[in-house]
N, C-alpha and C positions, 0 to 999 in steps of 0.2 A: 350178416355181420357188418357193422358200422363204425367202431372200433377206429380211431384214427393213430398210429402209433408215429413218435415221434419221424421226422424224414420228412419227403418229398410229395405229394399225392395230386394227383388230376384229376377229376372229378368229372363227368357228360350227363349234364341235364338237361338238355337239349339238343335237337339237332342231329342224333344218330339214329339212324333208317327212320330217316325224314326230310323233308326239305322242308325248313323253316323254324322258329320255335329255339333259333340257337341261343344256348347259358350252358357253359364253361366256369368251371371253379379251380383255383389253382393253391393250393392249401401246404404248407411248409409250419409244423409244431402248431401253435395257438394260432395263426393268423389265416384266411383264407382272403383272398382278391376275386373276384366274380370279373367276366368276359362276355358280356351281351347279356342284353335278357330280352327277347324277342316274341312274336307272336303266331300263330300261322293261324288261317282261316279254316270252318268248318266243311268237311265233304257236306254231300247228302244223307246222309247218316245220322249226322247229328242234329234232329230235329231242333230249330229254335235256338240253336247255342251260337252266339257271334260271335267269341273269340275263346282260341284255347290257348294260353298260358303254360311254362314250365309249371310241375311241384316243388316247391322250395320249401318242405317240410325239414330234408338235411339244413339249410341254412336256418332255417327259425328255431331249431333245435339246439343250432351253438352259434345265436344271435351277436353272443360277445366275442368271436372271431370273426365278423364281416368285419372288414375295413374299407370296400367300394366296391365298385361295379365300373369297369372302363370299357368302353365302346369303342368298337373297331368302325363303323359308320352308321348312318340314319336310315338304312330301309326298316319298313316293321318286322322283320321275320329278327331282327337285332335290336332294334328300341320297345318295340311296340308295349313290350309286358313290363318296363321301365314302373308308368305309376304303381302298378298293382304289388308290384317289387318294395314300392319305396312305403305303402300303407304297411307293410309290415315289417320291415326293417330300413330304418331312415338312414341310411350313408353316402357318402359322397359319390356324385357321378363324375366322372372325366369324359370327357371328349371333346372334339374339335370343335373349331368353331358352327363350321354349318350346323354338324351333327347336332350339338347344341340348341340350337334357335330350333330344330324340328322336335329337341326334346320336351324344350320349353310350352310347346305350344301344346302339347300332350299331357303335360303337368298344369298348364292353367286350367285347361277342359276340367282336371280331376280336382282341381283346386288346392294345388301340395307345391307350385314356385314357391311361395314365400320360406316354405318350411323346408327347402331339399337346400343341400349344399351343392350350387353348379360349378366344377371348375374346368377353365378351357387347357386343352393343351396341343400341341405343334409337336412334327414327329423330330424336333430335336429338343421336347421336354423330357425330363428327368422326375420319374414320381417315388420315390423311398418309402413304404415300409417297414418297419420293425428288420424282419428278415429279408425280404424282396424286393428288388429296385426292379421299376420298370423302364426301357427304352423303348423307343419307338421307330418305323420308316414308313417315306410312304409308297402307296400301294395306288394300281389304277384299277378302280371301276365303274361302275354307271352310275355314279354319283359323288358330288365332291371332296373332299377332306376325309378321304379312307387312309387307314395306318395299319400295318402287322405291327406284331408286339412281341420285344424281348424281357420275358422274366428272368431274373437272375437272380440264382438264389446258392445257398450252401452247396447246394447236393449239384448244380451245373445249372445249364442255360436252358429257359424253355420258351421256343417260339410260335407262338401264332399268328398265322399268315392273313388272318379277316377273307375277306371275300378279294378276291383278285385277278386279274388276267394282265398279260404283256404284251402294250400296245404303244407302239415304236413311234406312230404319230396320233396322238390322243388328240381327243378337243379338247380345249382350255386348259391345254400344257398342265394335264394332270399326271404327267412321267410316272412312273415308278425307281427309287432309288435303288437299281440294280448296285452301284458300286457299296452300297452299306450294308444290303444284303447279303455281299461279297467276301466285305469283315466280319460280317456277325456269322458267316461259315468259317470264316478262316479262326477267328478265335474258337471256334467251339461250340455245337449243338447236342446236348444231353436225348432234348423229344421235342421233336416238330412234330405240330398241330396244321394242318394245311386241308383247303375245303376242296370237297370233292363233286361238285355240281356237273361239271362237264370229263368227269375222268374216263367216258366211254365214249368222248368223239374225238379221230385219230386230227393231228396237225396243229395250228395256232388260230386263235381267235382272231378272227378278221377285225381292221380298224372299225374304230367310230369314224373316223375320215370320211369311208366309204360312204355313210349311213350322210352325212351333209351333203355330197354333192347327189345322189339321189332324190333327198327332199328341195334341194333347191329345182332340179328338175322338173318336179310334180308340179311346182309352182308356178314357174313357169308355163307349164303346157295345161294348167287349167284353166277352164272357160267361168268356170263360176265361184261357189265358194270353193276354198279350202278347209277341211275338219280332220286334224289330226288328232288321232289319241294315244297317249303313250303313258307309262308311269310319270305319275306326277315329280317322283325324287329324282328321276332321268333328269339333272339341269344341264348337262351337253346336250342331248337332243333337245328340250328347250331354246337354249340357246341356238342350235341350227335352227329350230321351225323359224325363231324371231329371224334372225340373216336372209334367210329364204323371203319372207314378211317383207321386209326394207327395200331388197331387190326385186320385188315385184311389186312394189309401192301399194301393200295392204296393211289394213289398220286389224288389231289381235283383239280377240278377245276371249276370255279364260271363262271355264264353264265346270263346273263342279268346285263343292269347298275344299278337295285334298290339295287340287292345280292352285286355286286362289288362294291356298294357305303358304303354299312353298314356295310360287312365287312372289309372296311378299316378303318372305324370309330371306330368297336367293337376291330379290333386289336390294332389302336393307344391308344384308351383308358381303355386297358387292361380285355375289359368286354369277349376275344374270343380267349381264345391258340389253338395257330396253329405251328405247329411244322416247324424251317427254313427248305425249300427245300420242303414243302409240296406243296402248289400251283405251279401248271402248268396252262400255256397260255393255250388256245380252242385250239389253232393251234397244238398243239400237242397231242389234246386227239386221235385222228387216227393215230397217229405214233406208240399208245402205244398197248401193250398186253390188249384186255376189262379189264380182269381181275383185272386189277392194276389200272381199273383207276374208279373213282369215282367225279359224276356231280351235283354239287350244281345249281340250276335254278329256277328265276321265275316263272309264268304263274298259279299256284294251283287253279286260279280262274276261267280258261277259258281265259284270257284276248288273240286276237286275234293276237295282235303283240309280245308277249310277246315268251319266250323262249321256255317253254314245248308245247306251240303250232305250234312254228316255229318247233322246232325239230321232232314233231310226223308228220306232213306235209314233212318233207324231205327238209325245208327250212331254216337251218341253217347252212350257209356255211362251209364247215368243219367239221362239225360233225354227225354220222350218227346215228340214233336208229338200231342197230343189233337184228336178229333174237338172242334169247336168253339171250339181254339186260333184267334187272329189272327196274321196274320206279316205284317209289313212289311217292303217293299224299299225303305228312303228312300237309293237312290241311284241313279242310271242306272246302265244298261248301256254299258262301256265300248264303241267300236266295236271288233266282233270278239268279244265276249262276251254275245252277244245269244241264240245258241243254247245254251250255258250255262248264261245265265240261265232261258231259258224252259224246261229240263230241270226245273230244281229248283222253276223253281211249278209245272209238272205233277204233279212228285212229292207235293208239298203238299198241292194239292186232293184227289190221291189219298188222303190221311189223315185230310181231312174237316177239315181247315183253313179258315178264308176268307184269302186270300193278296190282299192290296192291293198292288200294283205300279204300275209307270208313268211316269215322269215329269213334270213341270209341272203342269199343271190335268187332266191324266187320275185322276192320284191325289192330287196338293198332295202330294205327302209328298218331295218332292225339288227343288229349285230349281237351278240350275250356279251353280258361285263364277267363273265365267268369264264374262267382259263381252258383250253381244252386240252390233249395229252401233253402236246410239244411245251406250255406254258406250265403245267404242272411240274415236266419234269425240269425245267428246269430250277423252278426254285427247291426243288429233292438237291439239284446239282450247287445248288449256289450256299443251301444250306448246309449241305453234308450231316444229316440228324444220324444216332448212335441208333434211338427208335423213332418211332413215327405212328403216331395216330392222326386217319385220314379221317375229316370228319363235317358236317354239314353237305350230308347226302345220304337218300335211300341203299340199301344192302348192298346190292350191285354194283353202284359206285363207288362204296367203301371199297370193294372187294377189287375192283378192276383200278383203283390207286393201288391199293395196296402192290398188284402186279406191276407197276410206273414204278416203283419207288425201290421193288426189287430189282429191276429192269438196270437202274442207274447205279447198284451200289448199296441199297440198303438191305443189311444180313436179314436173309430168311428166319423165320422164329422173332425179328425184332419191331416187329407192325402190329400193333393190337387193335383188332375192328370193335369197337366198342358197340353195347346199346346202352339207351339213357340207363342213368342210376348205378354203372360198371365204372369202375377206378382204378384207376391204375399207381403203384405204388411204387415209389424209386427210392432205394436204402443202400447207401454205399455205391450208388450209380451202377445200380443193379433192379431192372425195372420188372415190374412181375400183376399181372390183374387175377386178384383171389377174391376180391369183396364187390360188395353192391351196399347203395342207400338207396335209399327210397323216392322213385322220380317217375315222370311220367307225364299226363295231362290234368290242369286245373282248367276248368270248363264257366266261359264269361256267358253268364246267360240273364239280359239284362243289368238290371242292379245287383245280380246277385255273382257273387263267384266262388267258384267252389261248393256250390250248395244243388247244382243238377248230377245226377249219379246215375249206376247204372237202372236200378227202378224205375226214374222218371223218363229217362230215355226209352226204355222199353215198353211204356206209358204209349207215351209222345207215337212212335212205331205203330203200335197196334191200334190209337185213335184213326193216326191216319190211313190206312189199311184198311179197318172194317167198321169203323165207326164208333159208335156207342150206345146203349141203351141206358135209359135212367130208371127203374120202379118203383114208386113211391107207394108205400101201403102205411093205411091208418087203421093201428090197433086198442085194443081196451088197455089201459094201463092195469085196472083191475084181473079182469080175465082173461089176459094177454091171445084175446081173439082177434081176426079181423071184423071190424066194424061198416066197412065199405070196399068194395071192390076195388084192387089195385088198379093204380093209372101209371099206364107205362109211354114215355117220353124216349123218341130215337133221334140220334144227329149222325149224319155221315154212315149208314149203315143201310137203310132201306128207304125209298117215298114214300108216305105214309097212305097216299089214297089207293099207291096199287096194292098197297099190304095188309088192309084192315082185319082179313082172313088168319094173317101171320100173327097179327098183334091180339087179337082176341084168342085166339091158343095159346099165347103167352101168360095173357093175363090168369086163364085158366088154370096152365100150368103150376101159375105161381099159388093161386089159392087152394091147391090141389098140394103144394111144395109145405105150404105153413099146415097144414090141417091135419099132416102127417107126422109133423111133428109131437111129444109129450107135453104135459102142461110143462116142467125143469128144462126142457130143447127151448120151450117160447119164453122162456122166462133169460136166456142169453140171448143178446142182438146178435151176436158177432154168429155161435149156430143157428140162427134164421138166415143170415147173410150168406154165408158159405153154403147152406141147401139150396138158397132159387138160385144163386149163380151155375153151382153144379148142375142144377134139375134142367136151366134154361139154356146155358152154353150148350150143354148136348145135343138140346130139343133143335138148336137154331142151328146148329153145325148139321146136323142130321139133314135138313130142311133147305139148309143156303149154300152150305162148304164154309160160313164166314165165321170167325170167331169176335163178333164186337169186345168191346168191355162194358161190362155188367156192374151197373150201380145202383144197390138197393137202398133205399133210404127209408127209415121206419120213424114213424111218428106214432106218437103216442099222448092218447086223449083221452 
């Protein structure tokens, strides 16, 4: 059922029992406003596929009620699916200023600035819709220009908190507006939307503060270089590495394109002081004394191509890890990037690195920009919502907000754990989830998107597993016989010099598989195909335990 009846509707297409990938829709009669459109990366599972994307089938279905798409801030798991968003529905984006310049650069890459409507906004902008007026405040997290969001519409007030945590001494006096949160409870919450990343670890999110005087630390007491790697959109910890840098009189230098993209964007738009003459080229980090020099880099996650992997590999041209270098991970490991991560500090130490890793008070060199119970509950407290969907987090953490928010005050029966494509529908301020649309994963696999499915995948799977065999037999067109013995081709499956025994039973097989056939069986390609794959899968599973994929190819001459 899809059916939209007049009234209030929320919409989760993203982001529930998941981390990443968050889009939100917020739909009042004809008009609907969208809330992120984010991305999140592939497990091991998904052979070959680089990014997965919301389905935005429900919006291209009633293309004439998008009116926009507003951003809560710039990490990918909230911009990322931004272009692929706007190739099929072109409407205006909002967001802050940084936000912005990250989006920008994501839009030239696809080639769609010219053609996207950018507009900026400040959490004391005012955005009007038909029905919905949007308000804004803002919000601290690991990144700058973050805003929760108040829609206000007919049926009451709906807030969404974006990503957040409360942190009494932030860097770069990125506060949070607790007293407007204050009024925006005090007048009235219909349904907060509030993210659930950290709603299973008990207390308050430790400062960033901590996280600076740490890295000035390490700086201090290293003998050689310094290589810190963190997320690239982290511009407070940026800005600590840089302080750290100053006070130990080292000259920086940036290494992978996501760091060199953002901070050129965080310098133009004055969110990153960096002192003239600080930055140096790669190409001169070996020219220089360790000691003076200091490496900003990506990879914190493991990622294979990325910089702190290339460099602990010995595979970044130019520049080396020294016996006696420092390398800092000032980020967690994402979950699922924990084996990864621990490859590339193996590598490390193996170079005669000191490698500081860890998170929170193991190493201080990382803090979460994500709330933990005591920061959740209090904006349940400061909101005071009538319901509440807890959202941008796996099951569990839905489930263990949802107990926070009853903890404080929120009526039992009034918290709906949603999965993507469930909706929730408010009529007479009376909120109820009876329907679903259609949502889930669009899958980016090279140029194409949308076009790898569950067949290709399960493709992809059994290649890499057991290989493949190819057989190519050349028949009469005439007398639909074979004319020469089959020649069979294997990749990833067996060596072919220890298996000549194997493959000559194959080929046997197979002329054994045609010959059996009627003259009307050979006169169908597709029943030649389907008998040597039967005849041969058997024979090999029989023979190996493996099941390759089996590809007959018939020519005809």
């Amino acid at each position: 059922m899809s059916k939209n009846e007049n009234g209030l509707s929320i919409f989760a297409l993203g982001g529930l029992n998941e981390v990443g990938k968050n889009m939100y829709a917020i739909q009042y009669e004809d008009e609907i406003v969208l809330i992120d459109c984010g991305n999140k990366f592939p497990d091991e599972s998904l052979l070959g596929v680089d990014l997965i994307i919301p389905d935005i089938s429900y919006l291209i279905e009633n293309k004439e009620k998008v009116r926009g798409v507003i951003v809560t801030h710039g990490h990918e798991d909230h911009i990322g699916g931004i272009p692929f968003l706007l190739k099929k529905l072109n409407v205006p984006v909002y967001a802050t200023r940084f936000t912005l310049g990250l989006i920008e650069l994501k839009l030239k890459e696809h080639k769609l600035l010219r053609e996207t409507e950018l507009i900026e906004i400040n959490p004391d902008s005012n955005v009007t819709f038909e029905h919905i007026t949007v308000n804004f405040f803002k919000v601290t997290h690991s990144i700058p220009d973050c805003l929760g969001m108040v829609f206000r519409t007919p049926e009451g007030n709906v807030v969404h908190t974006g990503d957040f945590k409360f942190d009494f001494t932030p860097a770069m006096n990125e506060h949070s507006d607790i007293h407007k949160m204050a009024d925006i409870g005090k007048e009235g919450v219909l349904l907060l939307l509030s993210e659930s990343t950290n709603a299973e670890r008990p207390g308050s999110t430790p400062s960033e503060q901590m996280v600076g005087e740490h890295v000035e630390e390490a700086f201090k007491k290293a003998d050689g270089k310094v290589i810190l790697s963190t997320f690239a959109s982290n511009v407070s910890r940026l800005q600590q590495v840089v302080d750290a840098a100053i006070k130990t009189d080292r000259k920086l230098a940036l290494l992978g394109r996501s760091m060199v993209n953002v901070v050129t964007v965080a310098i133009e738009r004055g969110y990153l002081q960096v002192p003239n003459n600080m930055l140096i080229d790669q190409n001169e980090i070996n020219e220089m004394a360790p000691e003076n020099v200091a490496i900003l880099c990506t990879g914190s996650q493991g990622e294979p191509l990325a910089a702190l992997s290339r460099l602990s590999t010995g595979n970044f041209r130019g520049v080396d890890v020294l016996a006696g270098d420092t390398v800092i991970l000032a980020a967690g490991p994402i979950p699922g990037n924990e084996r990864a991560v621990t490859r590339i500090v193996d590598n490390l130490l193996s170079l005669g690195a000191k490698v500081i890793y860890g998170t929170g008070s193991s190493s201080g060199m990382h803090v979460s920009g994500h709330g933990y119970q005591e920061d959740l509950k209090l904006m349940l407290t400061l909101m005071k919502p009538t319901y509440f969907i807890p959202i941008h987090g796996e099951y569990r953490m839905l489930y263990h907000h949802r107990l926070l928010a009853e903890s404080v005050g929120v009526e039992e029966g009034n918290t709906f754990i949603l999965k993507n494509g469930e909706v929730v529908d408010i009529r007479n301020h009376e909120a109820r989830q009876t329907r679903k649309v259609r949502a889930g994963n669009t899958l980016v696999d090279g140029m194409g998107v949308g076009d790898v499915g569950e067949i290709v995948l399960r493709d992809r799977k059994q290649l890499s597993e057991d290989g493949m065999i190819v057989t190519i037999l050349t028949m009469s067109k005439s007398e639909k016989e074979l004319v020469s013995d089959p020649d069979t081709i294997t990749r990833g499956f067996v060596y072919v010099r220890d298996s000549e025994e194997l493959l000559k039973d194959v080929n046997h097989l197979i002329k054994k598989a045609v010959n059996e056939l009627d003259e009307e069986e050979r006169k169908e390609w597709g029943v030649i195909k389907q008998h040597i794959k039967r005849s041969i899968g058997q024979y090999l599973f029989k023979h190996t335990k493996k099941k390759p994929m089996i590809l007959p190819i018939i020519i005809e001459v």
